[in-house]
Structure formats: structure tokens, C-alpha cells
N, C-alpha and C positions, 0 to 999 in steps of 0.2 A: 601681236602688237597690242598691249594694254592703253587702255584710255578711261581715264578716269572723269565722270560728269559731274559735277553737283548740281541741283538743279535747285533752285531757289524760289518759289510761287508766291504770289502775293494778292491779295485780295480775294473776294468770297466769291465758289463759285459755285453752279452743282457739280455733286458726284458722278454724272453723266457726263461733265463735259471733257472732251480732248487731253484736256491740259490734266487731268488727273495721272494721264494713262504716260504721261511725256519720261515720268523717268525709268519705267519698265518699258520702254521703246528705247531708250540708251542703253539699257544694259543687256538687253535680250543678246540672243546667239542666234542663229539660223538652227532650225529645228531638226530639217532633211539631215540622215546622216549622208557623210564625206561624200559615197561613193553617188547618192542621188541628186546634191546640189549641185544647182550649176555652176560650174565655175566663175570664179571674181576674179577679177584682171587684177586688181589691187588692193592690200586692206583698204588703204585711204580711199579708193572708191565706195565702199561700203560703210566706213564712216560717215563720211560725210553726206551719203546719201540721207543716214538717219539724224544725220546734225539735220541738217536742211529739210526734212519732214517735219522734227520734232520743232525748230524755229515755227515753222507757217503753223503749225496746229498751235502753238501759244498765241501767236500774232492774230492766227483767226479768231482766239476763244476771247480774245479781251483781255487777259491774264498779263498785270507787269509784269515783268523776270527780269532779274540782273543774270548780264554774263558775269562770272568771276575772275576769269581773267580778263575784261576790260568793260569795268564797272563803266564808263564814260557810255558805253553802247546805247542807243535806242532804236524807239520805231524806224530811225530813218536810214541807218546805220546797219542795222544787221541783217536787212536783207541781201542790202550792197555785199557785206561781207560772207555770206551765202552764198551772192550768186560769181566773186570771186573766188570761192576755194570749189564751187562746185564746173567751171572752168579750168582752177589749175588741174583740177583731178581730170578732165577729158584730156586736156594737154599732155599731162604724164602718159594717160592711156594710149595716147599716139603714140609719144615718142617714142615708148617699151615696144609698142607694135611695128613702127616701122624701122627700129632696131635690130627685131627680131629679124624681120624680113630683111635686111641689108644682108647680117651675119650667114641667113639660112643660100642668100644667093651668091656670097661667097664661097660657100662650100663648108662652112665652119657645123660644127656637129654640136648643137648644143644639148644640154644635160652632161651626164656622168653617166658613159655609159657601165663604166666599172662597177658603177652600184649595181648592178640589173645581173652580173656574175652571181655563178649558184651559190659559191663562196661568201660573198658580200652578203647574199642574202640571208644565210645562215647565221654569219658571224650578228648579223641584225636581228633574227632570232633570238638567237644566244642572250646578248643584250638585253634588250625586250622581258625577256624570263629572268633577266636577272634582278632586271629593276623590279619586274612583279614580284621575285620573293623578298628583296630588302627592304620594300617599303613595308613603313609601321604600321599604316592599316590592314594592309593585306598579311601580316606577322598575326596582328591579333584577330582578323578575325578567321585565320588559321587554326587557333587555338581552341577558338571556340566549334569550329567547326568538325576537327579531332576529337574533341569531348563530344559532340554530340552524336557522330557516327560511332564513337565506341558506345552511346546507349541506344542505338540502332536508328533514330531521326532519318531520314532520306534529306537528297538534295534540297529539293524545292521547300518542304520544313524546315530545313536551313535556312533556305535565302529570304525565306520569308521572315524567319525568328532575326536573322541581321539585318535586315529593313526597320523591325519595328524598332530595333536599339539604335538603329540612324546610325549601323555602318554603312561605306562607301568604299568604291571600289578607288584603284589608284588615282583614275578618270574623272572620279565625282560621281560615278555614277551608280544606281539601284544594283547589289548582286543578282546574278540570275542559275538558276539549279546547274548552270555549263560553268557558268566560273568558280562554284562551290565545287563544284566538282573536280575542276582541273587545279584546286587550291588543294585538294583532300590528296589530289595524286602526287602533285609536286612534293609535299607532303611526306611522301613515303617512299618516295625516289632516292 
């Protein structure tokens, strides 16, 4: 779910205060990888939790801000509409939950269990390595990565040397000596 902010500030404030910090708090990601965050019932849960932080942290700091989508908004107005989207989002969270629970005491099997076959799984594999080799960064910095084990470079002086050129993996993310590695194999398969 993409969500786009713009955040608009006005007037002077210090570099210490809150409101500097308001639109890298919009755009931030949760940090934990997949398998250690806790699960989110909902994206819009987690939205709007950070809408509704980052509102109260402008509103604490003194800082005017226009909404963009409804410039008409003020002081007295957006926390109202805060603390209704931060209600309809428990509401949803019910009514997913006690959905859940109706379907599961029917007897109903929810998920796909057909994904969780070994086949399924594989064919998801398959997949997965395909997209790794078509995609254009992961192409080029194959290239580069071919060249430099033919002049005997190791992994990790790899991933190191496509860091400092600001390659990235399919992910967005920093190479590390295991996917240089498993880029060099694919490579010669």
C-alpha cells in the first residue's frame, strides 16, 4: 500500500524540535526484518497510527501546517479527523477479527492451503530466481561482478566495491558477499 505525504511547515522553529523529524516519520518503514516484526492487523492500522503521531507532534510544536488534501483544516478540525480515522481503523480491526472468527467456527479453512505443497513451493522458487536474473541491476552488477572474479577479487571485495558505486540489490537493498556469490553462480549455471 503506497501513501504519498507531502508535508508542508511553516514558520521558524529550532532544529531540535519534533516537527523537523515529521516527514521522516511518514516515510520511514519498520526496520525489524519480516520474520521478527510483529505483526500488523492492517496496513491502514499502521498508517494512521503514524498520521496521528506525526499530527500531535506538529500541533505540540506550534508549527502551522496545511493538510493538502483539505486546505480548509485547522487547529480544531484535525484532531477531530484523527481521532475519526484512528476509530474507523479499530472498527475494521474488529470486524476482520470477528470475521475471522465466525468463518474459522464454521469450519471454513482459511488461507491456500495449495501454496504450502512442495510443488507450489518450488514453482515459487523458480519464479523468485527468475525475477533475480532479469532484473537490470542484478544483470549489471553481474557483469561487474564476472569481471572481477576473473581478476581473482573475493566476494566481500565485491560487495564492497558495488556499494561504493551505489549498486542495489532488486530489494533496494546493500549487496552482501552471499548474494555476490549466489549472482557469480547463477552466472555459470
Amino acid at each position: 500500500m503506497g501513501h504519498r505525504v507531502i508535508v508542508e511547515l511553516h514558520g521558524e522553529f529550532d532544529s531540535s524540535d519534533e516537527a523537523r523529524k515529521i516527514p521522516d516519520v511518514l516515510t520511514s518503514r519498520p526496520s525489524l526484518p519480516s520474520s521478527r516484526r510483529p505483526p500488523l492487523p492492517h496496513p491502514f492500522t499502521w498508517w494512521t497510527t503514524l498520521v496521528t503521531r506525526a499530527i500531535a507532534s506538529l500541533m505540540e510544536s506550534g508549527v502551522e501546517f496545511v493538510a493538502c488534501d483539505q486546505p480548509q483544516a485547522n487547529k480544531f478540525t484535525v484532531p477531530i479527523f484523527a481521532a475519526l480515522a484512528e476509530q474507523e481503523r479499530d472498527m475494521i480491526s474488529e470486524r476482520t477479527r470477528r470475521a475471522l472468527q465466525v468463518l474459522k467456527a464454521q469450519g471454513k479453512q482459511l488461507g491456500t492451503p495449495a501454496n504450502l505443497t512442495p510443488a507450489a513451493q518450488a514453482q515459487g522458487l523458480a519464479v523468485r530466481q527468475q525475477n533475480a536474473r532479469t532484473h537490470e541491476a542484478n544483470r549489471q552488477a553481474t557483469a561487474l561482478i564476472l569481471a572481477r572474479r576473473a581478476q581473482g577479487h573475493g566476494y566481500n571485495q565485491i560487495a564492497q566495491e558495488l556499494e561504493s558505486l551505489g549498486f542495489r540489490t532488486r530489494r533496494g537493498c546493500q549487496f552482501t558477499h552471499k548474494q555476490v556469490q549466489r549472482l557469480a553462480q547463477r552466472a555459470t549455471e
